[in-house]
MIZATI-659653 format. One record per residue (C-alpha): x, y, z. Coordinates in Angstrom, 1 decimal. Example, Ala and Ser with C-alpha at 12.3 -4.5 7.8 and 13.67 -1.06 7.14 Angstrom:
// MIZATI-659653
<r u="12.3" v="-4.5" w="7.8"/>
<r u="13.7" v="-1.1" w="7.1"/>
This chain:
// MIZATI-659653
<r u="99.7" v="103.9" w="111.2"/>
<r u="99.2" v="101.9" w="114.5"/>
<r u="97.2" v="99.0" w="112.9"/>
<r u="100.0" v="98.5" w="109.6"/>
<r u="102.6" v="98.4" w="111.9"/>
<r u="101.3" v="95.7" w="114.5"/>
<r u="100.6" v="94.0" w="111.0"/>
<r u="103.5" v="94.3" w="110.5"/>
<r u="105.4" v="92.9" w="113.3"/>
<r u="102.7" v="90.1" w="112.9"/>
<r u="104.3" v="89.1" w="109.4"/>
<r u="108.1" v="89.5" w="111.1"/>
<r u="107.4" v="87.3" w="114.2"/>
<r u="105.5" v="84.8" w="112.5"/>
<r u="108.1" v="84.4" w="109.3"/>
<r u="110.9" v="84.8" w="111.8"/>
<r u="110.3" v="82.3" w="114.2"/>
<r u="108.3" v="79.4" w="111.3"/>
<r u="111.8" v="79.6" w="109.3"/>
<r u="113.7" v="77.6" w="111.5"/>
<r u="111.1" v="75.1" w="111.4"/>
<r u="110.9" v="74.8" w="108.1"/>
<r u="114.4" v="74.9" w="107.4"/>
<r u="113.9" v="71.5" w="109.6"/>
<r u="111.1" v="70.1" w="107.6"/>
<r u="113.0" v="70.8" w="104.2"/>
<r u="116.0" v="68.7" w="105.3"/>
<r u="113.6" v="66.0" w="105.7"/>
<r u="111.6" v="67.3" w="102.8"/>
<r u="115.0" v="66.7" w="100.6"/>
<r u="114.5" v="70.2" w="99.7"/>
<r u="118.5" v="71.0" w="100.7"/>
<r u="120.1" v="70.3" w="97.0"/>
<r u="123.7" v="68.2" w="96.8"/>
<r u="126.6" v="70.6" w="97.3"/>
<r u="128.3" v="71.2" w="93.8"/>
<r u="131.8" v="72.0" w="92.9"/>
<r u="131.5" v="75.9" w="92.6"/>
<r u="129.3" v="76.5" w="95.7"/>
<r u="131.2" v="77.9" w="98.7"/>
<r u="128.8" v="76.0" w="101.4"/>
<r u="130.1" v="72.8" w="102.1"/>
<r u="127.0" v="71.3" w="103.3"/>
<r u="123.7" v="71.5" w="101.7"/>
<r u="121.2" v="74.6" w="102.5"/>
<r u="117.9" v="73.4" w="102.4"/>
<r u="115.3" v="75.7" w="100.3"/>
<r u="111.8" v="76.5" w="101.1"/>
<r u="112.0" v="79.9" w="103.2"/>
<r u="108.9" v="81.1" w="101.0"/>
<r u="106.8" v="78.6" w="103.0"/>
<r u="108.0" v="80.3" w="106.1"/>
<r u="106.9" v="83.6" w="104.5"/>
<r u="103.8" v="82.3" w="103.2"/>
<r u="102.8" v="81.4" w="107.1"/>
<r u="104.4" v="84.9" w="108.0"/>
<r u="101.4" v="86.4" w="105.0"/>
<r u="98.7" v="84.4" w="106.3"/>
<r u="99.1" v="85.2" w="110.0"/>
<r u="99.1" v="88.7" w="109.5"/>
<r u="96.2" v="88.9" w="107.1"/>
<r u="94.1" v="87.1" w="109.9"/>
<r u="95.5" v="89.0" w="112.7"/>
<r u="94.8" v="92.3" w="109.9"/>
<r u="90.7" v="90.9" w="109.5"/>
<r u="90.4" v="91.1" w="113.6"/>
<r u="90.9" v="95.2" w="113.4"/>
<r u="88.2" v="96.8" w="112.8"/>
<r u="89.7" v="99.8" w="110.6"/>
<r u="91.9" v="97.5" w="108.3"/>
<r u="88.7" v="95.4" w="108.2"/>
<r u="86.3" v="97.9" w="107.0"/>
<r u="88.9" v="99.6" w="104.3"/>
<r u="90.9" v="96.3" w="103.1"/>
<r u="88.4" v="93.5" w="104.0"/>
<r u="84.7" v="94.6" w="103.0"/>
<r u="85.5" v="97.4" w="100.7"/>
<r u="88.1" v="95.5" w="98.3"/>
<r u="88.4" v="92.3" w="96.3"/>
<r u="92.1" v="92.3" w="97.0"/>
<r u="93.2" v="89.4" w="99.8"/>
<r u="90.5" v="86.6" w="98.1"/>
<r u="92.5" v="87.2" w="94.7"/>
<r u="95.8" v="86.8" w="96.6"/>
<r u="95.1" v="84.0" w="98.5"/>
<r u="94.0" v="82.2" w="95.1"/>
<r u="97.5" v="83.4" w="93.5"/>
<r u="100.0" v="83.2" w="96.6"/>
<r u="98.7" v="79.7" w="97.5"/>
<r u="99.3" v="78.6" w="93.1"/>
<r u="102.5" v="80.3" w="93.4"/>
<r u="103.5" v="78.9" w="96.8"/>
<r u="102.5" v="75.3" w="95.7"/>
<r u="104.3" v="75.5" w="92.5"/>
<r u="107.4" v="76.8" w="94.3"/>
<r u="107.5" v="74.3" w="96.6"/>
<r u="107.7" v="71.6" w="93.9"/>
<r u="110.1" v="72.9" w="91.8"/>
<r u="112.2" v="73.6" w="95.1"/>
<r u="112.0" v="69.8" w="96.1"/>
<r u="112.3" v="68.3" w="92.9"/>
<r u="112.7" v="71.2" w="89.8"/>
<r u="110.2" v="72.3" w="87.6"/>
<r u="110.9" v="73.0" w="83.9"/>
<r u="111.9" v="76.8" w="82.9"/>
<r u="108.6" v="77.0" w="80.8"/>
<r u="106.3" v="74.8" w="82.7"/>
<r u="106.9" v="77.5" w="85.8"/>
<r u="106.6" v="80.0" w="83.6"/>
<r u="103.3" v="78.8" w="82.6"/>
<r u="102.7" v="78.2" w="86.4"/>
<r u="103.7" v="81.9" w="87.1"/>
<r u="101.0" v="82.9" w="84.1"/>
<r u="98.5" v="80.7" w="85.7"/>
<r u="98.8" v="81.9" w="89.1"/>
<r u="98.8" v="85.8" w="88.0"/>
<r u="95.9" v="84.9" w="86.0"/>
<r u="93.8" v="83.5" w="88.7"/>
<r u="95.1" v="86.7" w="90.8"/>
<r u="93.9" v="89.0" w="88.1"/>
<r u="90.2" v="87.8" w="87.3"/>
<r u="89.7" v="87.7" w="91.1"/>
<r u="89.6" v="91.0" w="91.2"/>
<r u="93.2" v="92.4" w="91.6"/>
<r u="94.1" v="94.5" w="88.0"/>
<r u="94.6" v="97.2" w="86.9"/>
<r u="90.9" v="99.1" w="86.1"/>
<r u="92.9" v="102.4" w="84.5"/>
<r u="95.9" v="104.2" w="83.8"/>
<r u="96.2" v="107.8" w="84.7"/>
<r u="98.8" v="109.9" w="82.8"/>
<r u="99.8" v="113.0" w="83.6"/>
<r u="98.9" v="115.6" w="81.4"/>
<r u="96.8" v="113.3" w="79.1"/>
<r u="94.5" v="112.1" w="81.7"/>
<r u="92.4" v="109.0" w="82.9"/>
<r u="92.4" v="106.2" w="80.4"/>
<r u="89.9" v="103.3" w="80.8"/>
<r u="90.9" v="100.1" w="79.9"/>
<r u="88.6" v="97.0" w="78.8"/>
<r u="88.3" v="93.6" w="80.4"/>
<r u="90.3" v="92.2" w="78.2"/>
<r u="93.3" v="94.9" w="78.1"/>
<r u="92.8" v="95.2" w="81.8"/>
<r u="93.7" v="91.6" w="82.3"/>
<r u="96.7" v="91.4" w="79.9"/>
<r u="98.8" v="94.1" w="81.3"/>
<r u="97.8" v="93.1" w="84.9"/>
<r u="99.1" v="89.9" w="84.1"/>
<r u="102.4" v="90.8" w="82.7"/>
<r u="103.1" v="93.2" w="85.2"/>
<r u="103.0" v="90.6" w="87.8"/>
<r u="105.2" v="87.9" w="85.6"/>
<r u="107.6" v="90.6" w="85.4"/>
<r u="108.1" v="91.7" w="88.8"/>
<r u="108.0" v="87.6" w="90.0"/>
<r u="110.6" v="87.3" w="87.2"/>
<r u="112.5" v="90.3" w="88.5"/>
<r u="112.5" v="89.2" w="92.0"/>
<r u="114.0" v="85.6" w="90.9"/>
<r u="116.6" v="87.4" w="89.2"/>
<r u="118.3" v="89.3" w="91.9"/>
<r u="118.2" v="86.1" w="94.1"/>
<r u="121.5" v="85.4" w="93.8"/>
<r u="123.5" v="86.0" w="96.8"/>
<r u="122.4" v="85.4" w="100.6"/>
<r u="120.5" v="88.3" w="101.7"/>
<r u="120.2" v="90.1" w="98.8"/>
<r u="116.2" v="89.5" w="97.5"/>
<r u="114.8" v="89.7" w="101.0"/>
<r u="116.6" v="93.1" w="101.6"/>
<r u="115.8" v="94.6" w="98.2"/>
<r u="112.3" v="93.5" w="98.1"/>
<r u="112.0" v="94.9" w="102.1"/>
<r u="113.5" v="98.3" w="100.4"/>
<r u="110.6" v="98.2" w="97.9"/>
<r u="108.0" v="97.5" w="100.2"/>
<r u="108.9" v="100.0" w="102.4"/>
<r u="109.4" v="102.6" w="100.2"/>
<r u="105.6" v="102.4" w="98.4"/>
<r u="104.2" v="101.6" w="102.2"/>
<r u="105.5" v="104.9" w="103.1"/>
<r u="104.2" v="106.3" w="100.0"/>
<r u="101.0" v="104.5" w="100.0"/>
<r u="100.4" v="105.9" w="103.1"/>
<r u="100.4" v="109.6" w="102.6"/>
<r u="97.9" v="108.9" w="99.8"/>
<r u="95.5" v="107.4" w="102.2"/>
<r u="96.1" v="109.6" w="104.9"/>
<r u="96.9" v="112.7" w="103.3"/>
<r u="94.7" v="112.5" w="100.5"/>
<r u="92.1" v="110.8" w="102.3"/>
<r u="92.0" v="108.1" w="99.2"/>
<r u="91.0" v="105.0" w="101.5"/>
<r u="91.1" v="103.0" w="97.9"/>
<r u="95.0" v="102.8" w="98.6"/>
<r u="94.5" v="100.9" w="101.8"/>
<r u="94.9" v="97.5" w="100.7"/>
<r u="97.7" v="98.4" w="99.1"/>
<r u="99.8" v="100.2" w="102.6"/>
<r u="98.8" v="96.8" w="104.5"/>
<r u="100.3" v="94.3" w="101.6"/>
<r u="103.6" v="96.5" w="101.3"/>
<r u="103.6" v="96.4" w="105.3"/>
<r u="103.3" v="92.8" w="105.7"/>
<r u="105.6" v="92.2" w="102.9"/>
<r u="108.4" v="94.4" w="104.6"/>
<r u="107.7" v="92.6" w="107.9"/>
<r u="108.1" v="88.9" w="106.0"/>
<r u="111.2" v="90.1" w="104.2"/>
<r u="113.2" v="91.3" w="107.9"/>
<r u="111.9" v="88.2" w="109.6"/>
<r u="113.4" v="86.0" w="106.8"/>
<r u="116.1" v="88.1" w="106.6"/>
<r u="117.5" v="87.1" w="110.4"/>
<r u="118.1" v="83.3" w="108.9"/>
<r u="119.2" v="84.7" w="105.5"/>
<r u="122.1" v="86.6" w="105.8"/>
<r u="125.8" v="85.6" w="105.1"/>
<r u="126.3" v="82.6" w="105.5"/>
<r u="122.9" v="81.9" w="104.8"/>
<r u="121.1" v="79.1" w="107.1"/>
<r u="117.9" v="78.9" w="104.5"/>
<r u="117.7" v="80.0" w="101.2"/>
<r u="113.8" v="81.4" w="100.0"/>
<r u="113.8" v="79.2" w="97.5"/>
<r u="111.2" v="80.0" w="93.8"/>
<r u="108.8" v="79.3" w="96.5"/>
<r u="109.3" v="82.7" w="98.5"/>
<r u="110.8" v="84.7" w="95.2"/>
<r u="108.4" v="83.9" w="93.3"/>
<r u="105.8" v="85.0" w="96.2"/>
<r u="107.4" v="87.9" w="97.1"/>
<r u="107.3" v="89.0" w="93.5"/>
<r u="103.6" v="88.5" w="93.1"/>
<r u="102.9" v="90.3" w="96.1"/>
<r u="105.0" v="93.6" w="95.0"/>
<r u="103.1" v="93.3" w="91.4"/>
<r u="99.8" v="93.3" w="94.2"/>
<r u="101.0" v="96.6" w="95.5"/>
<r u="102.0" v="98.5" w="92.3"/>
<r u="98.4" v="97.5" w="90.9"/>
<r u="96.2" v="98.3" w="93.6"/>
<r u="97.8" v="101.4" w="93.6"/>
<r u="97.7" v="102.1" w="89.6"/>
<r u="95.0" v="100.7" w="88.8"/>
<r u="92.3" v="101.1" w="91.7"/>
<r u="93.5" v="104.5" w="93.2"/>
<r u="91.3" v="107.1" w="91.4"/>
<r u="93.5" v="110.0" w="89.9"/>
<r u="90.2" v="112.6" w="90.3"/>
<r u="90.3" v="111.5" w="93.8"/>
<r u="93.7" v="113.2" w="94.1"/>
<r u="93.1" v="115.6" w="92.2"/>
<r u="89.9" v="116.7" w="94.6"/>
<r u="91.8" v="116.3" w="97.9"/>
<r u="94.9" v="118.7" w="96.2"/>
<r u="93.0" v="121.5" w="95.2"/>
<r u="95.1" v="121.5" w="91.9"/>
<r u="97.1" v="119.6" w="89.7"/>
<r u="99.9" v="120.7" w="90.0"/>
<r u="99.9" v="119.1" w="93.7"/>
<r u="98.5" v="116.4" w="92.6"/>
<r u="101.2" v="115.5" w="89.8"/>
<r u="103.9" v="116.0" w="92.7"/>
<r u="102.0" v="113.8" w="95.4"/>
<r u="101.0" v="110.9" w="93.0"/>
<r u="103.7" v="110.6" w="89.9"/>
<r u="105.3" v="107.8" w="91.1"/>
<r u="102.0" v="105.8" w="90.6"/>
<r u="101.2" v="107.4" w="87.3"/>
<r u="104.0" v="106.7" w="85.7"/>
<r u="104.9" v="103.0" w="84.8"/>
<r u="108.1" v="103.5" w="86.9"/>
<r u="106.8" v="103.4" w="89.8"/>
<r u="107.8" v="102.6" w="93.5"/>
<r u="108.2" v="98.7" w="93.5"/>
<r u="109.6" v="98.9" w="89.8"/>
<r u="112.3" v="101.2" w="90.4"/>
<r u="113.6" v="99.7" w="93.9"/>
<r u="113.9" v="96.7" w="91.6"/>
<r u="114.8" v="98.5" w="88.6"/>
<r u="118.6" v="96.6" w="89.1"/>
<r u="117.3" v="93.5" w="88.6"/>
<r u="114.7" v="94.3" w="85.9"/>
<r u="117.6" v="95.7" w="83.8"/>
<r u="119.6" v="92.9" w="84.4"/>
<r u="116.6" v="90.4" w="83.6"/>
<r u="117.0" v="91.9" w="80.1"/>
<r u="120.4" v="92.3" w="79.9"/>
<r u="120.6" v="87.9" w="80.8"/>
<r u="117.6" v="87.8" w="78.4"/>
<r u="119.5" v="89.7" w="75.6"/>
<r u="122.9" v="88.1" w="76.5"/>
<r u="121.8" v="84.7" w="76.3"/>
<r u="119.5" v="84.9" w="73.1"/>
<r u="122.8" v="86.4" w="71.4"/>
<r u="124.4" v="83.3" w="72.3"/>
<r u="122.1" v="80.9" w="70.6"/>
<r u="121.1" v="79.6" w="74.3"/>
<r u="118.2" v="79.4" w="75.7"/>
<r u="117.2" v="82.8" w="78.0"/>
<r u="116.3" v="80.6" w="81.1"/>
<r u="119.3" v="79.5" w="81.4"/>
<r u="121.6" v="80.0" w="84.4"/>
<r u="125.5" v="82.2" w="83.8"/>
<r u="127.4" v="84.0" w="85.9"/>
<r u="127.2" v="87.5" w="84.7"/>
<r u="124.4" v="89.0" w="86.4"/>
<r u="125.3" v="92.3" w="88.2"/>
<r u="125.8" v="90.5" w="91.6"/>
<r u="128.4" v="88.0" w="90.0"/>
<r u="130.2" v="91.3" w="88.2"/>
<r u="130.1" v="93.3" w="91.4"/>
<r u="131.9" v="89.9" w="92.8"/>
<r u="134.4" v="90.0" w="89.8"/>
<r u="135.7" v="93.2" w="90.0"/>
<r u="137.2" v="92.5" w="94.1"/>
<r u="133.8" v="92.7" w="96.3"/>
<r u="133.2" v="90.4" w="98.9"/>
<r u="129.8" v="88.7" w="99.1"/>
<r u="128.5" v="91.0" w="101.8"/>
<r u="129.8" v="94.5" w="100.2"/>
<r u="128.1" v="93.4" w="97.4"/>
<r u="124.5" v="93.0" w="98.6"/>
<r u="125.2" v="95.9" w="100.7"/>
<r u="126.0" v="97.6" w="98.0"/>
<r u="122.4" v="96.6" w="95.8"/>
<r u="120.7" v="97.6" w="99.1"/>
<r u="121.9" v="101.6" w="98.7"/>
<r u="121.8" v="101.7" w="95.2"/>
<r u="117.8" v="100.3" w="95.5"/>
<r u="117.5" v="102.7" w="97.9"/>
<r u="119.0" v="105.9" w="96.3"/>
<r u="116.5" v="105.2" w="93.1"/>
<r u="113.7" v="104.8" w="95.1"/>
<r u="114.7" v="107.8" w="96.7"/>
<r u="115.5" v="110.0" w="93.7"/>
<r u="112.0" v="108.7" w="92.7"/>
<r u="110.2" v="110.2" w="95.9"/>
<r u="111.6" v="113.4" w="95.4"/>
<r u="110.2" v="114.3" w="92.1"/>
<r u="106.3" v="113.4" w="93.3"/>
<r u="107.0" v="115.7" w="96.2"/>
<r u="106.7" v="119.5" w="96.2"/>
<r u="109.7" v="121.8" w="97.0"/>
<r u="109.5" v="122.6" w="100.2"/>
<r u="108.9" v="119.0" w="101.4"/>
<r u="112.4" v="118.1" w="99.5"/>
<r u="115.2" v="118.8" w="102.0"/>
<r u="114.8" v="115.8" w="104.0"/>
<r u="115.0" v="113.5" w="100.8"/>
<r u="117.8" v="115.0" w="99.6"/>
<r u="119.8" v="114.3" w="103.0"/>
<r u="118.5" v="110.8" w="103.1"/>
<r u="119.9" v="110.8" w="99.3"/>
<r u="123.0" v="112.3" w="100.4"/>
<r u="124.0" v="109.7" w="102.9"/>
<r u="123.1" v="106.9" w="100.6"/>
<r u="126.0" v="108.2" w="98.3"/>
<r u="128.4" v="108.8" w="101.2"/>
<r u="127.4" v="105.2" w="101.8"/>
<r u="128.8" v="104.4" w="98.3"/>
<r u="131.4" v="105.9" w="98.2"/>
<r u="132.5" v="104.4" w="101.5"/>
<r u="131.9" v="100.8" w="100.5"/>
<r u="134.0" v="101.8" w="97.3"/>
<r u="137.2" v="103.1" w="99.3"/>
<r u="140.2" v="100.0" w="99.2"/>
<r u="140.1" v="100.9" w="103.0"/>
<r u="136.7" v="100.3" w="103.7"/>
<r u="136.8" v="97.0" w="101.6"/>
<r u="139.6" v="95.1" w="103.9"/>
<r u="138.2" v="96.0" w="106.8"/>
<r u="134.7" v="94.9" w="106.1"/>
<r u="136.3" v="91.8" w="104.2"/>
<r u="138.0" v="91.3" w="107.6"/>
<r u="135.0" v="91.6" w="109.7"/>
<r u="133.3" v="89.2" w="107.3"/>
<r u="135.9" v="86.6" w="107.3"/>
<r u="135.8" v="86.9" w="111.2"/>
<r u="131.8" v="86.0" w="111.6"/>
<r u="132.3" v="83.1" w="108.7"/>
<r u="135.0" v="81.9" w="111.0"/>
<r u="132.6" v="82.1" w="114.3"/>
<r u="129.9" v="80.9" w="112.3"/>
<r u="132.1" v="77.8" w="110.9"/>
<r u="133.0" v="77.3" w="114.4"/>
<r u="129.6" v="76.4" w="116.0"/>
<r u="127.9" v="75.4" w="113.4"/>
<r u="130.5" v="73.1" w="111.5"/>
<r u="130.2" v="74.1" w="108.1"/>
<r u="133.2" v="75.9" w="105.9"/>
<r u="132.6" v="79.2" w="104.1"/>
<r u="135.5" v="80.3" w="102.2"/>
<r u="137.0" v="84.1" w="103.1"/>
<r u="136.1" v="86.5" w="101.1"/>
<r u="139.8" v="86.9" w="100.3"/>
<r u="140.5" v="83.6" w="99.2"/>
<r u="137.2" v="84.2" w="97.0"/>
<r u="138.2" v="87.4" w="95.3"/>
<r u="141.4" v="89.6" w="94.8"/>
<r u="140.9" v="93.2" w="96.1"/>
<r u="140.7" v="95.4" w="93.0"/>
<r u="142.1" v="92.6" w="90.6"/>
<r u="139.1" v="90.7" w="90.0"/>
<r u="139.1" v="86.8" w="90.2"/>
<r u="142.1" v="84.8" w="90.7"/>
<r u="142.0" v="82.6" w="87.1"/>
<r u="140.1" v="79.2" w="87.3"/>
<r u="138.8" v="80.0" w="90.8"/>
<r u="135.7" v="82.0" w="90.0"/>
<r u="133.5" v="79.1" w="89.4"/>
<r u="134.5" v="76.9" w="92.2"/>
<r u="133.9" v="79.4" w="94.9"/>
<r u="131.5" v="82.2" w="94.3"/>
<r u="128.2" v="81.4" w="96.3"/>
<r u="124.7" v="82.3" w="94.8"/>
<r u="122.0" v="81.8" w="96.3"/>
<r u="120.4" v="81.7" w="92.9"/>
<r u="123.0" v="78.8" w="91.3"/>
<r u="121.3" v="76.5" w="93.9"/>
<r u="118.3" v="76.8" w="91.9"/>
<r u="116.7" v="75.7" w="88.6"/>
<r u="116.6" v="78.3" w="85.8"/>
<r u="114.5" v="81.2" w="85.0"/>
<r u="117.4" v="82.6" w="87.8"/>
């Protein structure tokens, strides 16, 4: 546990202390788009926070290759980091051009393909898929490749989806990470299954890239990631959800259990295609489908940007900017969650169900009129400190929304901030 943690806190220092630097270097860049008419910023936020959490990645697999134990198990018994320094560094690249000067929906798309591709024949893909009560199905090259590839297009497409308001895609994708480290973990350590290594140390360094990032990205946001770090936090969640299909033996589990029946609790979540990263996400993915659905009805095309994913209705119906993301947070949470508890046997259950139980008093909270002004209060509050040193006007949430009565007519577009409407479509 020692030697993922001081990882880590490797990816969070790096990350946190390279993002002002780079939010520097974009204004120079140009990478800080013209304010537009609906944006509630009245200055422009420059982009590229995924190089920040690209240097955060890099620094911590280096510092990772210098101990001996995450050496041994990550370094010279897997193909994993030489695959995902080939695809990080495509995705990163690509990112960063589309950031600075936009990049067609379905040239990045192809980009995304490309990059996943490269990824995948390096090594990192999905070998087999264990199903419980069927068993161990072997997949061939060519099968292997294909749904390894799409898994990690989905998840990068996923990721770019719920970027949309300050905060929320760092702090979702942290809840992801987290939750499959922790899970990842008692594999390896409790199973003794030391294929599931690389996996823990990705989902550690991506949680410690996602809080570091997350000190410049919160309302009012100083940075925004950019498809630069969406699109690199996606591949690197699609990294842990294969390693951990695809690479972690099922008769390995199986072995250290002493029965199936063990086994099937301990290890569901990665035999099932809903697993750990997936359903943290599982917001988003819906919503990907719903936009995909939603514009295709319309006879537009489904990269294009609206304002009806599930962070602009949350908005709509009287929640301020920060409720809202607060409000994916729990909800990421309670699935992933609700997800632990049914790999887990009974008498390890209790604590879960707590931890559930306060995320839904949590809820339920943020949903009380009473809890709303007061947090909208305390909101308007820091926007006013913020505006105050740093110069720049963020509209109250009040003036934004009406509590419980949805948008005032006609002001919806001009005001509501997202993160994601400073981008370029697929968002």
């Amino acid at each position: 546990m020692r030697e993922y943690l001081v990882v880590m806190a490797v990816a969070w220092v790096v990350t946190y202390l390279t993002t002002g630097l780079v939010r520097v270097a974009a204004i120079r860049f140009g990478a800080a788009p013209e304010v537009r008419e609906r944006d509630v910023h009245s200055v422009p936020t420059p982009r590229l926070g995924g190089v920040a959490m690209y240097l955060g990645f890099m620094a911590a697999l280096a510092f990772a290759a210098r101990m001996p134990m995450l050496h041994e198990r990550v370094y010279t018994q897997s193909l994993a980091i030489p695959g995902l320094l080939w695809g990080s560094g495509l995705l990163i690249a690509l990112g960063v051009v589309d950031d600075r000067w936009g990049v067609d929906a379905l040239v990045k798309l192809a980009g995304q393909i490309f990059a996943a591709s490269v990824m995948v024949l390096s090594g990192v893909q999905i070998n087999w898929l264990p199903i419980p009560g069927y068993g161990t199905v072997g997949l061939d090259p060519t099968t292997a490749a294909v749904l390894s590839i799409l898994v990690v297009v989905v998840m990068i497409n996923a990721v770019n989806f719920v970027d949309g308001l300050d905060g929320l895609a760092a702090g979702m994708c942290a809840i992801a990470a987290l939750a499959f480290f922790a899970y990842a973990y008692r594999l390896q350590v409790g199973y003794f299954i030391t294929a599931a290594a690389p996996a823990v140390m990705i989902a550690a360094i991506v949680a410690g890239m996602c809080f570091g990032f997350l000190c410049h990205n919160w309302s009012p946001a100083r940075i925004f990631m950019g498809d630069s770090g969406s699109m690199l936090l996606g591949l690197l969640l699609a990294a842990t959800t294969i390693l951990a299909i695809g690479q972690v033996d099922p008769d390995q589990v199986v072995q250290a259990a002493h029965s199936q029946t063990a086994a099937t609790h301990k290890s569901l979540a990665v035999y099932i295609p809903l697993v750990l990263p997936f359903s943290c996400l599982a917001l988003p993915m819906i919503d990907m489908v719903m936009a995909v659905v939603r514009r295709t009805a319309a006879g537009r095309s489904p990269f294009s940007a609206d304002k009806q994913h599930l962070h602009h209705r949350l908005l709509e119906i009287g929640h301020s900017r920060q409720r809202a993301v607060v409000i994916m947070y729990l909800w990421a949470a309670l699935i992933s969650a609700a997800v632990i508890l049914v790999t887990v046997t009974p008498q390890h259950r209790p604590p879960i169900l707590v931890a559930m139980g306060a995320l839904v008093l949590g809820l339920l909270v943020l949903l009380l009129p009473q809890a709303r002004r007061r947090m909208d209060a305390r909101a308007d509050r820091r926007d006013a400190r913020h505006a105050a040193r740093t110069g720049r006007r963020v509209a109250p949430a009040a003036a934004v929304l009406q509590h419980g009565s949805g948008p005032r007519p006609g002001k919806l577009p001009d005001l509501v901030h997202s993160a994601a409407d400073t981008r370029r479509p697929p968002g």
